[in-house]
C-alpha positions in Angstrom: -5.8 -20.6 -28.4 -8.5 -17.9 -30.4 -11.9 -18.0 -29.1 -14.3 -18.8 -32.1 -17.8 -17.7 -32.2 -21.0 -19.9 -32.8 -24.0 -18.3 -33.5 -27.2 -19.7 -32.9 -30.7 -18.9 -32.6 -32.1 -18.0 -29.5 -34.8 -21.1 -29.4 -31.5 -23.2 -29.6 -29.3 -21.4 -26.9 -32.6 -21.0 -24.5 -32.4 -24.9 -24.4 -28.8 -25.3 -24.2 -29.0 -22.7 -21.0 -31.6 -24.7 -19.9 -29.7 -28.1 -19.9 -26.7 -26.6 -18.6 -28.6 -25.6 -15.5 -30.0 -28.8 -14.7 -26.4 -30.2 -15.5 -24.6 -27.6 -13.2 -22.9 -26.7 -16.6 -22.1 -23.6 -18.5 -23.7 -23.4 -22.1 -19.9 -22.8 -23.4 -19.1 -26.3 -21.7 -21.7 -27.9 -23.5 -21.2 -26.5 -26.3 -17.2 -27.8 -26.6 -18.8 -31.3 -25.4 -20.9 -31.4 -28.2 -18.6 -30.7 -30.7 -15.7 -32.7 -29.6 -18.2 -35.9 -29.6 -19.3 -34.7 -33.0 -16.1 -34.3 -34.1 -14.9 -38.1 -32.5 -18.1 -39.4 -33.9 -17.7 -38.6 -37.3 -13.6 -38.8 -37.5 -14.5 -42.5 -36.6 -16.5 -42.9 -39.3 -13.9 -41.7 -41.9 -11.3 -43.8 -40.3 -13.9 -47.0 -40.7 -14.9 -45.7 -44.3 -11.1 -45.3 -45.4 -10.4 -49.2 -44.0 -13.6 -50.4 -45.6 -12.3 -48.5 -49.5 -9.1 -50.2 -49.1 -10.2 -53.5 -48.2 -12.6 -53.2 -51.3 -9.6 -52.2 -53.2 -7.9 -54.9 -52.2 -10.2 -57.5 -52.9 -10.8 -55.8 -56.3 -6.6 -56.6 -56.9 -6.5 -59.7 -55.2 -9.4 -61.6 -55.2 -8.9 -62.6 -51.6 -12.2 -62.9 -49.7 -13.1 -65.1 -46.5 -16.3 -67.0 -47.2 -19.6 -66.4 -45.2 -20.0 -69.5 -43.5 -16.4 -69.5 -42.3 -17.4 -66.1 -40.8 -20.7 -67.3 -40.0 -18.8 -70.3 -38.3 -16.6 -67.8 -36.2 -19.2 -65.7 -35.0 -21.0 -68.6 -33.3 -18.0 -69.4 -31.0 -17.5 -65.7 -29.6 -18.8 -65.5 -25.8 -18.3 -69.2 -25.4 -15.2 -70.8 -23.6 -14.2 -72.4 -27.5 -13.9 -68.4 -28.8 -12.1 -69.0 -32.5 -9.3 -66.8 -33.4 -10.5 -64.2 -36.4 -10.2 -66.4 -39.8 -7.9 -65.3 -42.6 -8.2 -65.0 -46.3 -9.3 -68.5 -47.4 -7.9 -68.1 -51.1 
């Protein structure tokens, strides 16, 4: 695989040196660890935006909702021995 180059200011790669000492790490190490959580992080978050616009959408076509206090209701039961099963569309 290419090596790719980031460039950063000094101020910024002093500190990452820095850390990377105290962590018995290289500054290259940390640098890959950083970006793969960034990159987890924030692929996450597309994956949960992308469900959330299709369950808007379809609501939008369908109308199907589940109401809050059936919700509500569900959420009171979880870490208790009586732990309801997830509620479906009501309507």
């Amino acid at each position: 695989m290419p090596s790719k180059a980031v460039k950063m200011d000094d101020a910024t790669y002093d500190r990452l040196k820095t850390l990377g000492e105290s962590r018995q790490r290289a500054p290259h190490w940390l640098m890959k660890e950083a970006i793969k959580q960034f990159l987890d992080r924030e692929e996450e978050a597309e994956s949960r935006k992308k469900d959330t616009m299709e369950r808007i959408a379809r609501f939008e076509k369908t109308g199907k909702s589940i109401p809050f206090e059936t919700v509500d209701a569900w959420l009171a039961t979880w870490g208790s021995e009586n732990e309801a099963k997830c509620p479906i569309s009501a309507n």
